[in-house]
N, C-alpha and C positions, 0 to 999 in steps of 0.2 A: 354634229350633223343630225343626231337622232332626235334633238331635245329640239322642241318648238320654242318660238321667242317665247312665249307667253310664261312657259315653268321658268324660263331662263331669267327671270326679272326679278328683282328681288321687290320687296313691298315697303309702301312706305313708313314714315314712323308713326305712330298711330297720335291723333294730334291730343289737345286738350282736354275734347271732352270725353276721347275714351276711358280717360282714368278718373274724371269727376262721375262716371256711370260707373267703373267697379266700384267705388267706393259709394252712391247713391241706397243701396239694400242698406248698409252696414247704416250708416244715417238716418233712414227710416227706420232700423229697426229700434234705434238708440231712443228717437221721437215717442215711438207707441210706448216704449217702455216707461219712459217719464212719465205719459200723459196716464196712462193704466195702472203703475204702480207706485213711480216713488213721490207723485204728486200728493196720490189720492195719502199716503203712508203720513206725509209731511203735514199734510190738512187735520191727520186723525192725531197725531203727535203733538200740533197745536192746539186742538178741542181739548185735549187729556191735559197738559199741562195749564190750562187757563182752568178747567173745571176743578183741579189740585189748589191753583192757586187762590182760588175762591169758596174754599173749604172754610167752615165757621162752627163755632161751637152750638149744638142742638140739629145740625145736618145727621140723619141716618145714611149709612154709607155700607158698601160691599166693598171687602177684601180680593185679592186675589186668591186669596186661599178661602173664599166663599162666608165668609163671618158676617152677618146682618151685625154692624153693630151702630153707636151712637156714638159722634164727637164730642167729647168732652173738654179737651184740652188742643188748640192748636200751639206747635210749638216752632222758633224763628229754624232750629237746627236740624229739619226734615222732615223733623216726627210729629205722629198726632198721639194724642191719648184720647184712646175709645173706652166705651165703655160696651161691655158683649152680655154681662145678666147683670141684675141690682147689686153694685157694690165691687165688680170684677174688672178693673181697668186694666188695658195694656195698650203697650204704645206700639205702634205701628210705622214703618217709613212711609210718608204722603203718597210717592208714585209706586203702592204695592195698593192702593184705593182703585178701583175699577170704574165703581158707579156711584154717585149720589140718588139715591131713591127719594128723601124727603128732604127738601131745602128748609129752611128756618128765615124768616123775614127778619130782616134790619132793623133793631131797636131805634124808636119814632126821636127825634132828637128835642 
């Protein structure tokens, strides 16, 4: 007798698009993330591995561990062989190369 109809009602089911709107944040946020990071990652991860693959002997090249050195030897099983002073080769794994600083042009055929 105390309770108005109105609290007395129960409410309806909430339809379709209430639950494609909770879930609408989580999807945007998933969106920015691609487009911000793991795009831009994937792009840089391609540049890196095409400028590896196009590594040549008489390229000057930076280590990860900061070496200015000179390719001397490309090799099929990862590795390059540099050379760092006159005469001081060491071989290297290709994806520990950061930067090519001086390319070497394609002998004229």
């Amino acid at each position: 007798m105390f309770v108005t109809p109105a609290f007395a009602q129960t409410t309806g089911a909430p339809g379709a698009g209430a639950a494609v709107a909770q879930f609408l944040p989580i999807i945007l946020i998933f969106v920015i993330f691609y487009f911000l990071l793991i795009r831009p990652q994937q792009q840089k991860m391609k540049q890196h591995k095409a400028m590896v693959e196009a590594l040549r002997r008489g390229d000057q090249v930076v280590t990860s561990g900061g070496i200015v050195a000179k390719v001397s030897k490309v090799q099929d099983d990862g590795m390059v062989e540099v050379e760092i002073a006159d005469g001081v080769k060491v071989k290297v794994v290709k994806h520990t190369i950061t930067q090519v600083l001086n390319k070497t042009e394609p002998a004229a055929s």
